[in-house]
C-alpha positions as CSV (number, residue, x, y, z in Angstrom):
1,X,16.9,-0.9,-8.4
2,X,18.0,-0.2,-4.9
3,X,20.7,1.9,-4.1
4,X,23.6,0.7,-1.8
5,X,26.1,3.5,-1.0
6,X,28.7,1.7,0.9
7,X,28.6,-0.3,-3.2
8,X,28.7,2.8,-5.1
9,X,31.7,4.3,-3.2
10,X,33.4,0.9,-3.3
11,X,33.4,0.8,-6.7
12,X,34.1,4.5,-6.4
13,X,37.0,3.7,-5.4
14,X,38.1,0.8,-7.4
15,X,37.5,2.9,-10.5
16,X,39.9,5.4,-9.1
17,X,42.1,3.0,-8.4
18,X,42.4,1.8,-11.8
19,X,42.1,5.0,-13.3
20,X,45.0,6.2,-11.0
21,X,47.2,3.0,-12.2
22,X,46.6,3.5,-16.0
23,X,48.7,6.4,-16.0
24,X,51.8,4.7,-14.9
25,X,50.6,1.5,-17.7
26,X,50.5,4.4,-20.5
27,X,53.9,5.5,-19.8
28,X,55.2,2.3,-20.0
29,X,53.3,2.2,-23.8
30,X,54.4,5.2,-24.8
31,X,58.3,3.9,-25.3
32,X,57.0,2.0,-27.9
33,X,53.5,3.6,-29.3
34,X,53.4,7.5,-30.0
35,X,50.2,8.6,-28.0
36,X,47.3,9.0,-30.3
37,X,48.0,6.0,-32.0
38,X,48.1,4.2,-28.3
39,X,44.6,6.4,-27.1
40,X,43.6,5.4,-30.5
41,X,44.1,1.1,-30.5
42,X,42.8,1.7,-26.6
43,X,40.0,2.8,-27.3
44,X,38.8,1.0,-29.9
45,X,39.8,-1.8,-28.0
46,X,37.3,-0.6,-25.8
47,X,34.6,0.1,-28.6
48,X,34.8,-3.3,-29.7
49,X,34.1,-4.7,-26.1
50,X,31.4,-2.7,-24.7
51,X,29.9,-3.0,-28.4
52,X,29.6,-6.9,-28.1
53,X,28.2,-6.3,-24.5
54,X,25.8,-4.1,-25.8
55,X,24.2,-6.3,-28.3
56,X,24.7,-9.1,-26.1
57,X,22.3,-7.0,-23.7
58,X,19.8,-6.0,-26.5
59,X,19.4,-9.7,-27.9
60,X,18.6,-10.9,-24.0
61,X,16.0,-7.8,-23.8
62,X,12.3,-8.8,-24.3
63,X,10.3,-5.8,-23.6
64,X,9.4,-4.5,-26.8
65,X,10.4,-1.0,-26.4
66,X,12.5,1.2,-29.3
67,X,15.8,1.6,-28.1
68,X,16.4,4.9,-28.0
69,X,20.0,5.0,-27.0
70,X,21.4,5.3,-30.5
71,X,18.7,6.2,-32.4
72,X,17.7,9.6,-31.3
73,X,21.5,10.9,-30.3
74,X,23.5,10.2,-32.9
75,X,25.1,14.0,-33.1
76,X,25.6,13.8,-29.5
77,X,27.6,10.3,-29.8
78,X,29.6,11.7,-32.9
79,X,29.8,14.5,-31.2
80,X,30.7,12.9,-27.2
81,X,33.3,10.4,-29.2
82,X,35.3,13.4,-30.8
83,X,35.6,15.6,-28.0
84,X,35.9,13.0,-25.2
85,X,37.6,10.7,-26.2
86,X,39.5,11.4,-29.3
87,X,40.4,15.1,-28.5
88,X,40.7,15.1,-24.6
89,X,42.0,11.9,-23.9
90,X,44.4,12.1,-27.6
91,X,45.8,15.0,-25.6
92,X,45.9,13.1,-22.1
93,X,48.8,10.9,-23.8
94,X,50.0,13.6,-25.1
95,X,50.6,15.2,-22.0
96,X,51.4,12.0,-20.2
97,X,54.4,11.5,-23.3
98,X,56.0,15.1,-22.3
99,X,55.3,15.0,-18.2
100,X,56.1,12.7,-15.9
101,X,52.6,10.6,-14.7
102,X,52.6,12.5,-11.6
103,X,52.5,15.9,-13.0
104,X,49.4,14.8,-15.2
105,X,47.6,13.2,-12.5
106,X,48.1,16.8,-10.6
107,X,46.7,18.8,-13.8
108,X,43.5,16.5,-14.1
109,X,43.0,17.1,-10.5
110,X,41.8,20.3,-11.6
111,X,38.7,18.2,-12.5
112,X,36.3,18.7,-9.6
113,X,36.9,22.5,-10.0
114,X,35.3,22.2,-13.5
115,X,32.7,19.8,-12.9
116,X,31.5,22.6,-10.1
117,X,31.3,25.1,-12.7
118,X,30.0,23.6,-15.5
119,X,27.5,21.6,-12.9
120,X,26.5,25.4,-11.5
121,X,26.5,26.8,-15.2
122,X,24.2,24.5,-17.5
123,X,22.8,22.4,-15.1
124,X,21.9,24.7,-12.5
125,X,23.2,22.3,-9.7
126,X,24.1,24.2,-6.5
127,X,27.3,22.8,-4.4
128,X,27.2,22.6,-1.1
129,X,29.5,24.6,1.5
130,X,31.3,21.6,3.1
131,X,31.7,21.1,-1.2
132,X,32.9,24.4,-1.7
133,X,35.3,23.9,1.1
134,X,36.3,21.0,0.2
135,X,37.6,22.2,-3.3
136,X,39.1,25.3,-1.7
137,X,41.2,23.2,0.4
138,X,42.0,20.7,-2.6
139,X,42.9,23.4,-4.6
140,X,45.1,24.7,-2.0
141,X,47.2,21.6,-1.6
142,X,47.4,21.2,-5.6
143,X,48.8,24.2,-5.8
144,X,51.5,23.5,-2.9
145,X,52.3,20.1,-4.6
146,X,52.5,21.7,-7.8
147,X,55.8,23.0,-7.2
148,X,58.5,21.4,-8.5
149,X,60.5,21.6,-5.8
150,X,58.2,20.2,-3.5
151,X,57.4,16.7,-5.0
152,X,60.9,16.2,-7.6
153,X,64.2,16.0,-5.3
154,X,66.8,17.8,-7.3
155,X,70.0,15.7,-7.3
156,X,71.7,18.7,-6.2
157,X,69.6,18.9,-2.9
158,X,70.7,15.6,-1.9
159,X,74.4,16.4,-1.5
C-alpha cells in the first residue's frame, strides 16, 4: 500500500475533529445518562459495528491464512478492552460529568507528554528536538490556559 501524507494528516485532522466535537455531544448525554452507563451503550454500540465489519472483511478474504488477530491475543484484547476503554474512557465521562468539556479537553492534552514517555520507555523510540520543543511549548501554554481565570470570565469581572 502506498502512503499518501497529505491523506494521513487529512484524516488526521478529521479524526480530531470529531474527537474534539464528541465531548461537547457527551455533555449533552450526560443530562439524561449517568456516564458509565453512556461510555458503556457507546461502546458497545461501537463493538457491535466494527464487529459486523470485521466478519464482513473475513468472509470477502480468500487467502487461506489463520487469522491471527484474535486467536493468539486474547489476554491482550480482554486486557486492552478493560483498561482502555472501560476504565479510561468510563472515567473520561466521568470527568466530562463533573468539568465543564473544556477543562477535560485541557487535561487529555496532557496526552502527547505521555505518549513521549511511554514511547521513550518500552519502546525505545527517541523524539526529536523540534518534538521535544514542541511539547515544551505545548505544555507551556496548557499550563497558562489552565488557569481559571484565564479561560472562565467571572461574572464579577465583567462589571
Amino acid at each position: 500500500m502506498k502512503s499518501n501524507p497529505l491523506l494521513a494528516y487529512a484524516e488526521a485532522i478529521l479524526v480530531t475533529f470529531l474527537w474534539s466535537s464528541s465531548y461537547v455531544l457527551i455533555k449533552f448525554g450526560l443530562l439524561e445518562i449517568p456516564p458509565f452507563l453512556f461510555a458503556a451503550v457507546r461502546y458497545t454500540l461501537a463493538f457491535v459495528v466494527l464487529g459486523m465489519l470485521y466478519i464482513a472483511r473475513v468472509g470477502t478474504e480468500k487467502s487461506g491464512r489463520k487469522s491471527t488477530t484474535v486467536a493468539n491475543g486474547k489476554a491482550f484484547l480482554v486486557a486492552a478492552g478493560i483498561c482502555g476503554y472501560t476504565l479510561a474512557q468510563g472515567l473520561q465521562f466521568v470527568g466530562l460529568f463533573y468539568l465543564p468539556a473544556v477543562t477535560t479537553t485541557f487535561v487529555l492534552n496532557f496526552t502527547p507528554i505521555f505518549v513521549l514517555m511511554l514511547g521513550i520507555l518500552p519502546l525505545r523510540e527517541k523524539g526529536s528536538r523540534l518534538q521535544l520543543v514542541g511539547l515544551s511549548v505545548a505544555l507551556l501554554g496548557l499550563t497558562r490556559s489552565s488557569r481559571r481565570d484565564w479561560w472562565v470570565q467571572d461574572s464579577k469581572s465583567e462589571s
